[in-house]
N, C-alpha and C positions, 0 to 999 in steps of 0.2 A: 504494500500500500504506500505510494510515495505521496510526499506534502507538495502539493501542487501548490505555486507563486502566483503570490491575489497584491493587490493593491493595497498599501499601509501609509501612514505618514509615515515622515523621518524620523520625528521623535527626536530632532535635535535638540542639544541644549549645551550651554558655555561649559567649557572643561574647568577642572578644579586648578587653585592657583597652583600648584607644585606640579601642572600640566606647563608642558610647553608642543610646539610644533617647530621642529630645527628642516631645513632644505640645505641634503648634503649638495645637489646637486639638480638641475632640471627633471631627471630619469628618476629620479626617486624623492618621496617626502617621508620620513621617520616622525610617527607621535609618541613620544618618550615619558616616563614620569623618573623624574629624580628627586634623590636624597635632599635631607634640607634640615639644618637645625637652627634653630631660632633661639633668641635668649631674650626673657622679655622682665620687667621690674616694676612692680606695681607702686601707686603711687605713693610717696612719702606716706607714713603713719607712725605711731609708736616703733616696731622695729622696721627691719628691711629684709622685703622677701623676695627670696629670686628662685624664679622657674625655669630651667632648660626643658625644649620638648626638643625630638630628635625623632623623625622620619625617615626609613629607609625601604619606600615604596620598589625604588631598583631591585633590591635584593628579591622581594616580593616575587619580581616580575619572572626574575630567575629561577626559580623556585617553580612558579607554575609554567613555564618552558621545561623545564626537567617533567614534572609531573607528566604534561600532556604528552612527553614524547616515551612513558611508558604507559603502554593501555591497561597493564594490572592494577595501577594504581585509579583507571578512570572508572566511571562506573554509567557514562553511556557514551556512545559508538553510532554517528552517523553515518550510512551508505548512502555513499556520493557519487550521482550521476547513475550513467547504467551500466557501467562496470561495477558499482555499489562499493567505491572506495573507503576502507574504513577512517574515520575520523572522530578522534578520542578528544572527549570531555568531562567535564565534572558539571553532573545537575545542578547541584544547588548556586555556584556561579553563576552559569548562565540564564538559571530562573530569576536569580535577585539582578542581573545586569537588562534583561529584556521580557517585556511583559510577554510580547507573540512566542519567546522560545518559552517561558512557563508554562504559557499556554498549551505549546503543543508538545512539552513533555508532559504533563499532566493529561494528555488527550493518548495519548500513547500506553502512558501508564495505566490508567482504565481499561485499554482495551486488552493489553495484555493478563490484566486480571478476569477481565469476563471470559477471556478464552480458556483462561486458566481453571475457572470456573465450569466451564462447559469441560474442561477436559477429568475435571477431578470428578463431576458428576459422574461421567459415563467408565469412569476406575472404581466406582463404586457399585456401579451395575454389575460389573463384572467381577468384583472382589477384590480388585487390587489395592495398593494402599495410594492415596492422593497425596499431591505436593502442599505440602503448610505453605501457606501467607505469607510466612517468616523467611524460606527460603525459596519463593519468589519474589519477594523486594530486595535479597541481596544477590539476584542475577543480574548482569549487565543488561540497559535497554538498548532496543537496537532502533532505530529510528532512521527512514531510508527520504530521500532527500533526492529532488530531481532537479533540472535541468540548470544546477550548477556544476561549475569546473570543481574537480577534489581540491585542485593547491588553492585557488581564489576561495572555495568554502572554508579549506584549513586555515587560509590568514583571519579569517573573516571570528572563527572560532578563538584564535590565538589572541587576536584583540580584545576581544568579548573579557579574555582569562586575564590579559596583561594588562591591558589599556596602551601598545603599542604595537605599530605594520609599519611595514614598507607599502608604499603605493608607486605606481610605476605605469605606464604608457599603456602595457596589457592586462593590468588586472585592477585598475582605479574604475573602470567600467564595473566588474562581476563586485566589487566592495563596496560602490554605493546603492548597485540593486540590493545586495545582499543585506548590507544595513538600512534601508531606509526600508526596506522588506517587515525585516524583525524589529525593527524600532531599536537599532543599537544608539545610543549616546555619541553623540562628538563627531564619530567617523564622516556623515553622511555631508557634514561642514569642511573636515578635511580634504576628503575627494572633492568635493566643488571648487576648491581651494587650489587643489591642484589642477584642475584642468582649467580654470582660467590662467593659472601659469602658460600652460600650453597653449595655448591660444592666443596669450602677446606673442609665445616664440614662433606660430602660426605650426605646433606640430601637437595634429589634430587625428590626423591617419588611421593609425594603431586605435587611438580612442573611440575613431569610429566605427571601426570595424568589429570590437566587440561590445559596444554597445547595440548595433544592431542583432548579435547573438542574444540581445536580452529584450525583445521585444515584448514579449511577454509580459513582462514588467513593467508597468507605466513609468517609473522612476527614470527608466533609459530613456526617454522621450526628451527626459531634464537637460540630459548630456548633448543628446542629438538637437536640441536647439542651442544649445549653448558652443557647439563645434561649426 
């Protein structure tokens, strides 16, 4: 049963301050979040109090790049495209970062309990012993995912986890259908961000050529007028 691509807002909104967007270069824009400590002193009173806070969102980011790149550790698995390329994530992430991906793991997660339902019935017909609740929630979901590219859906998932991608000339098209798809945060600003880059430099090409791979999606329309 694959998740067929409908029409969503962006869902944009301003990033946090210890966000930046650094341009190494035309061909690619990096969205980073870095370390940051602050030292702050409240104001004169009887004594003097001093607070350090210290942020190390980097480290974070590292952290779940390691995770997602072992799938033991993830606990759902999208098939991507129609070779159903596997792409490893952690639910509760991508539930708290995107309301449509809550949505449609929780729309998943149903059905595989009603089948599971249906199947534990007919083990019972027959004598067998049925699968516990308990050890159907701790099987991996498998949740199949159409008419995106695996690597463009894998950046796409990666951001979701880190809060930073590369975007680049062939896949700023498949990342802003993809975010303004599932209402990711931030992205859907970045990629617009970048292709009016492209567009003083007048290199448009690439961008158009796979946005048209996404017609599907009305959010391509954004780019194809904008090229």
């Amino acid at each position: 049963m694959g998740f067929e691509c409908d029409d969503f807002s962006s869902g944009y909104s301003s990033g946090n301050d210890s966000d930046h967007v650094s341009v190494t270069s035309y061909d690619s824009l990096t969205t980073s979040v870095t370390s940051s400590s602050v030292d702050r002193v409240s104001p004169p009173q009887t004594s003097l109090y001093l607070e350090s806070q210290f942020q190390s969102a980097h480290a974070l980011c590292e952290d779940m790049q390691i995770i997602l790149a072992m799938p033991e550790m993830c606990d759902v698995t999208f098939l991507v495209g129609a070779r159903e390329v596997p792409v490893h994530g952690l639910k509760a992430v991508m539930a708290s970062r995107s309301r449509i991906m809550f949505e449609l793991i929780q729309k998943h997660i149903h059905l595989r309990i009603s089948e599971q339902s249906k199947v534990t019935k007919t083990k019972k017909i027959k004598g067998k012993s049925p699968v516990g609740l308990s050890q159907l929630s701790s099987e991996k979901l498998k949740i199949p995912i159409t008419n995106y590219d695996a690597e463009v859906f894998r950046l796409l998932v990666e951001f979701i986890h880190c809060g930073e991608v590369n975007i680049n000339e062939d896949t700023v098209a498949g990342l802003f259908c993809g975010a303004t798809q599932f209402e990711v945060p931030e992205l859907p600003g970045a990629c617009l961000d970048f292709v009016e880059r492209c567009v003083k430099l007048r290199r448009t090409e690439n961008i158009r050529f796979h946005a048209e791979c996404f017609k599907f999606n009305a959010a391509a329309k954004t780019l194809l007028d904008k090229v």
